[in-house]
C-alpha positions in Angstrom: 67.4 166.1 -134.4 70.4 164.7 -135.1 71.9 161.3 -136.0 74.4 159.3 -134.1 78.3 160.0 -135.6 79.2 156.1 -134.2 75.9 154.6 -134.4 73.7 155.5 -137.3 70.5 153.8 -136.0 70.2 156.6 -133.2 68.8 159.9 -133.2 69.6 162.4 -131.0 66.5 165.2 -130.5 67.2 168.2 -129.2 65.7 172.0 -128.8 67.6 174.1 -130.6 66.4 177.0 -129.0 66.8 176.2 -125.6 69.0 172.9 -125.9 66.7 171.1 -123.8 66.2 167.2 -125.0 62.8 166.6 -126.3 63.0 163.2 -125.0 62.8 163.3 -121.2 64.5 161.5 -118.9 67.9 160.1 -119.0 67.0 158.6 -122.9 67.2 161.8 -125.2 67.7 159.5 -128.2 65.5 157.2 -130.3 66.7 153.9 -131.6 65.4 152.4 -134.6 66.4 149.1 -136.2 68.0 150.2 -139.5 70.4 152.9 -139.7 68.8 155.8 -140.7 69.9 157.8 -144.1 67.9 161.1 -144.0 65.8 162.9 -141.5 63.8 166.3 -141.3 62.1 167.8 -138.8 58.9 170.0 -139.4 59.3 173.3 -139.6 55.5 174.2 -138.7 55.8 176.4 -135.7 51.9 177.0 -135.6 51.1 174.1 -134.5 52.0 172.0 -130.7 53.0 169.0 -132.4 56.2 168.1 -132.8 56.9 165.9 -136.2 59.8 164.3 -137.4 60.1 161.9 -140.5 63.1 159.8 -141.5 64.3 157.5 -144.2 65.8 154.5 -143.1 68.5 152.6 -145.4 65.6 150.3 -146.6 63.9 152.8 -148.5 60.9 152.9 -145.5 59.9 156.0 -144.2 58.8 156.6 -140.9 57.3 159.8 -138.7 56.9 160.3 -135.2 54.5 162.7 -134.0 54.0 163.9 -130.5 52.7 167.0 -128.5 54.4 165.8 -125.9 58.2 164.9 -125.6 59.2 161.7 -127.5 59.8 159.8 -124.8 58.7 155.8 -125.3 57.5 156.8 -129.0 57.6 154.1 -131.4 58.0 155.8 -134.7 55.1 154.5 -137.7 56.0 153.5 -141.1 54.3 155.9 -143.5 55.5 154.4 -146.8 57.7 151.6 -148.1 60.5 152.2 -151.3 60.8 155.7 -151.0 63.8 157.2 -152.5 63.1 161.1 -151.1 60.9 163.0 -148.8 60.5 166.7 -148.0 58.0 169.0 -145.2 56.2 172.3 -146.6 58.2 175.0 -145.3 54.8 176.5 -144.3 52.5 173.9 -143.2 52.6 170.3 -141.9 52.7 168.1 -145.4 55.1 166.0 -146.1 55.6 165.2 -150.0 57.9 161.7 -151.2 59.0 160.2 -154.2 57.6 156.6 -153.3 57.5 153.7 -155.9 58.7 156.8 -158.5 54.9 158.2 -157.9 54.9 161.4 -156.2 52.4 161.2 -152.9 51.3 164.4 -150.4 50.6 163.6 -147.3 48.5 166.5 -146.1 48.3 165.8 -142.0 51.0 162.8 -141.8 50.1 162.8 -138.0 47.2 160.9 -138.4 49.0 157.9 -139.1 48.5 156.8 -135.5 44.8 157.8 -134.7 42.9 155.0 -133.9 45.8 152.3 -132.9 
């Protein structure tokens, strides 16, 4: 994933490995309303989901989560006035510094169950 060098409000998400777009169809980008200031993808390979977080210049951090392409996602605000956010190199938790309290997401995907 990748952000936009002209437009800073678009991400660009693409397979490394094979180069295919993980958003299918003529679309391979997301567009969110703020520009966005950091982004990280997961790094959890043994898993089928796909998860991506990102800090927008508001301080709000968002993830989308998918085992299918991204295509039509809307990404979910996780946590307002965040000033960092990382991924375990080993496993799918995401750790921020939000409100200056350190908080662990263990499973961030579950944001969306039930909506």
């Amino acid at each position: 994933a990748t952000r936009d060098r002209f437009d800073e409000k678009i991400v660009h998400i693409t397979n490394i490995f094979d180069e295919k777009s993980l958003c299918t169809g003529i679309n391979n980008h997301i567009a969110h309303s703020s520009d966005i200031l950091k982004l990280q993808y997961c790094n959890n390979t043994s898993r089928k989901r796909q998860e991506l977080a990102f800090l927008d210049k508001n301080n709000d951090l968002y993830i989308l989560s998918s085992s299918e392409p991204f295509l039509g996602q809307v990404p979910w605000k996780l946590a307002c006035f965040v000033s960092q956010f990382i991924w375990h190199d080993k496993y799918p938790i995401l750790a921020a510094i939000k409100e200056n309290i350190f908080t662990i997401w263990f499973d961030p995907s579950f944001v969306n169950v039930g909506k």
